[in-house]
Structures are given as C-alpha cells and as structure tokens.
MARMAR-481854 format. One record per residue (C-alpha): y, z, x; residue number from 1; residue in one letter. Coordinates in pm, 1 decimal, m for minus. Last residue first. Layout:
BEGIN
+----------+----------+----------+-------+------+
!    north !       up !     east ! kolke ! doti !
+----------+----------+----------+-------+------+
!        Y !        Z !        X !   NUM !    A !
...
+----------+----------+----------+-------+------+
//
This chain:
BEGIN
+----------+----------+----------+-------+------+
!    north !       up !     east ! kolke ! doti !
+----------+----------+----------+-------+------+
!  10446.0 !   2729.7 !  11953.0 !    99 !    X !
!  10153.2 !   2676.0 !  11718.6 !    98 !    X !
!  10244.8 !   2658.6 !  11359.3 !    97 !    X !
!  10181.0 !   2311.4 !  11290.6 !    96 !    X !
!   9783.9 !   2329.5 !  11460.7 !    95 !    X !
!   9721.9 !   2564.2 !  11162.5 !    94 !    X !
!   9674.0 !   2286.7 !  10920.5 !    93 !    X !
!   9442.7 !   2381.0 !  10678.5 !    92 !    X !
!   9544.1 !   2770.8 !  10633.1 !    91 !    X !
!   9908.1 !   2693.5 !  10674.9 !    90 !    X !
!   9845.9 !   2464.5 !  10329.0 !    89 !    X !
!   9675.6 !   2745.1 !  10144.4 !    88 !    X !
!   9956.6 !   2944.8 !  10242.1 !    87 !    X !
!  10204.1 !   2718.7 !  10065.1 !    86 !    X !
!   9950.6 !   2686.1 !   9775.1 !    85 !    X !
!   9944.7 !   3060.8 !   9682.8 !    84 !    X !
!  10244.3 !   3083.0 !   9756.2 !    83 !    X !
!  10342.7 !   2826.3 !   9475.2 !    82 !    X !
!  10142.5 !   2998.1 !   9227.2 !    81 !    X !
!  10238.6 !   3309.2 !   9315.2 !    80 !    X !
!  10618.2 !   3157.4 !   9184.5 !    79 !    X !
!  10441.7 !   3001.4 !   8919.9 !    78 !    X !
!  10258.5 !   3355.1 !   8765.2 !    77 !    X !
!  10597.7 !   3471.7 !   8821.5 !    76 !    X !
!  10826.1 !   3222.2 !   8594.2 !    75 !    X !
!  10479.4 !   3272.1 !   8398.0 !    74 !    X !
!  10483.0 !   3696.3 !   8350.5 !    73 !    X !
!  10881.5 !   3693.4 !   8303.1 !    72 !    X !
!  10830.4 !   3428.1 !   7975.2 !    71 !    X !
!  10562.5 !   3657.3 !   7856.0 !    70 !    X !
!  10805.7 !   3904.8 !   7833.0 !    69 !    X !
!  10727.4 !   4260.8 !   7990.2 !    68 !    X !
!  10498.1 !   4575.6 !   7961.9 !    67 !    X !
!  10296.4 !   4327.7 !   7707.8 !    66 !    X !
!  10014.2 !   4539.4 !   7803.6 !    65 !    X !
!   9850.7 !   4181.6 !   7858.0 !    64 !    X !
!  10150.9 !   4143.1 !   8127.9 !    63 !    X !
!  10073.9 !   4429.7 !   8307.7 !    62 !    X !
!   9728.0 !   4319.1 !   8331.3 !    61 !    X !
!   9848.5 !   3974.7 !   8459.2 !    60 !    X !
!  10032.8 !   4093.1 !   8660.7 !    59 !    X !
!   9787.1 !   4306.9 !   8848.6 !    58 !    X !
!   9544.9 !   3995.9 !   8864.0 !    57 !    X !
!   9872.9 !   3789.6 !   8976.0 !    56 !    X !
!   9894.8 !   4051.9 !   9263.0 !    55 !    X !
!   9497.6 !   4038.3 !   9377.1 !    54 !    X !
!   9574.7 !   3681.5 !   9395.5 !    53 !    X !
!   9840.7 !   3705.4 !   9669.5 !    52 !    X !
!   9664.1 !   3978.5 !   9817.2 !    51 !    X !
!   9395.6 !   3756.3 !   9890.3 !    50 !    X !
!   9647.6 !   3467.4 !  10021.1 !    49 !    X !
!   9791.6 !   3722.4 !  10242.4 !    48 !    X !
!   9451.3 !   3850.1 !  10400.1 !    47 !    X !
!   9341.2 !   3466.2 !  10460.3 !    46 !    X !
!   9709.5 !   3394.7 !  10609.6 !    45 !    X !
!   9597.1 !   3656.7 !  10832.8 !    44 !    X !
!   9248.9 !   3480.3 !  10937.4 !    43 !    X !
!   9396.4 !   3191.5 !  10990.0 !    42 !    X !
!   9620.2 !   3322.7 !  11228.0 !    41 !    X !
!   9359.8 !   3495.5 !  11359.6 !    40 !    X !
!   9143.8 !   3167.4 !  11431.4 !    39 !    X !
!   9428.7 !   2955.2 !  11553.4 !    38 !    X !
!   9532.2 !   3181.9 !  11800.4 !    37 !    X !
!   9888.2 !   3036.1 !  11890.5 !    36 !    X !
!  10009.0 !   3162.9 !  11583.0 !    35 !    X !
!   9960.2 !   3496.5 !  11591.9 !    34 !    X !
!  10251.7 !   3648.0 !  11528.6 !    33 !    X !
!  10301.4 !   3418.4 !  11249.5 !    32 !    X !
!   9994.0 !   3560.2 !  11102.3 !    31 !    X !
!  10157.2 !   3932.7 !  11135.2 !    30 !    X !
!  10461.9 !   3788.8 !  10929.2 !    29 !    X !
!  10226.9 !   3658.1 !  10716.5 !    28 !    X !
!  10028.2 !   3959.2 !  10678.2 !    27 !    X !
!  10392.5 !   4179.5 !  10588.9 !    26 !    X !
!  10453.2 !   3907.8 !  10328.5 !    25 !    X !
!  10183.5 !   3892.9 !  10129.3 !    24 !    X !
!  10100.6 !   4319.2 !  10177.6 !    23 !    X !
!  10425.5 !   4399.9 !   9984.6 !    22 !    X !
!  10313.0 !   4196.1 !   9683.2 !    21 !    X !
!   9959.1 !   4389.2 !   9678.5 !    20 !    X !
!  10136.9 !   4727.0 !   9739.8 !    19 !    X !
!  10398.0 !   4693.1 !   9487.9 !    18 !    X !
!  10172.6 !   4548.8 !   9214.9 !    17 !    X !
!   9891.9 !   4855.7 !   9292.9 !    16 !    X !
!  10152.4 !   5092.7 !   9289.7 !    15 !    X !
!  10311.1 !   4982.5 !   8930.0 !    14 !    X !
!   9947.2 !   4967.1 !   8830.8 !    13 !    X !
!   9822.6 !   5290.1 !   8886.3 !    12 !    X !
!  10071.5 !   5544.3 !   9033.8 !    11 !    X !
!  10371.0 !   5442.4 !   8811.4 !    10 !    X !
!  10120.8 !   5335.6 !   8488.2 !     9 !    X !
!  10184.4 !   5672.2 !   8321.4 !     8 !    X !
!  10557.5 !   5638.6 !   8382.1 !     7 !    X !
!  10583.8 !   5372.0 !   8169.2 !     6 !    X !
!  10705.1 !   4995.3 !   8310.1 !     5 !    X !
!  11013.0 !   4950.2 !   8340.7 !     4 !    X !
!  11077.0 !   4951.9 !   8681.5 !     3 !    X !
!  10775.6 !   4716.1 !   8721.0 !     2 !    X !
!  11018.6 !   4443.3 !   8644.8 !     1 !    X !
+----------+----------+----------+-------+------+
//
C-alpha cells in the first residue's frame, strides 16, 4: 500500500510505516531468542508491541490523507489488532515459551 503513496511522504511516513512494521517482527524474533530469560523476553515482546502501535498511529495518518481505502486501513487496523493481542498474550504467560 505505501507504494502508492506520493513521493513527498516517501521519507516521512512511508519510512516511518516500513520501519515501525519491520521492527514487530525483527523484536520478536530477538524475544524468541530469549526465551529462557523471562525478563528480556518480556522485555522484547514490550519493544514489538510498541512498534506495533506506533504502526497503526502511522496508518492511521496515512489513512486520514485518504492515501488509501478506508476498507484497506480496517482489514489492517484488525490485523495489528490481532498482534497486538497475540503479543499481549506472550507478555503474560512467558513460562510457554521457555525451551
């Protein structure tokens, strides 16, 4: 989606998006890495959850630049959403991930 958004916005908020929706997954891979440190892995699924947000803030300023449909904004808006709670879940019960 952020393809298409103008070129004006490529080093603003099509970098910001990117980076924020990069940074979820690359700090739960490092959380898994961590697993069997409760504390850090907590911590890292605390980084990825932050990031998480910080990407449906983005989107949501994309979104009220109406640089794409509505529809596109909630089917993604959800799929944070579900992050979101998936890491919030990790978070409370990091005894499941230990190894």
């Amino acid at each position: 989606i952020s393809k298409h958004f103008p070129s004006e916005e490529r080093y603003s908020l099509t970098d910001q998006i990117r980076r924020s929706s990069r940074s979820v997954c690359a700090n739960v891979a490092e959380a898994f890495f961590k697993r069997n440190y409760p504390a850090a892995f907590v911590s890292k699924l605390s980084d990825s959850l932050s990031e998480a947000a910080e990407t449906q803030v983005w989107l949501d300023f994309a979104q009220e630049c109406k640089y794409f449909q509505a529809s596109d904004a909630q089917a993604l808006q959800t799929r944070y959403g579900y992050v979101i709670g998936k890491l919030l879940v990790m978070m409370h019960h990091p005894e499941q991930w230990k190894t």
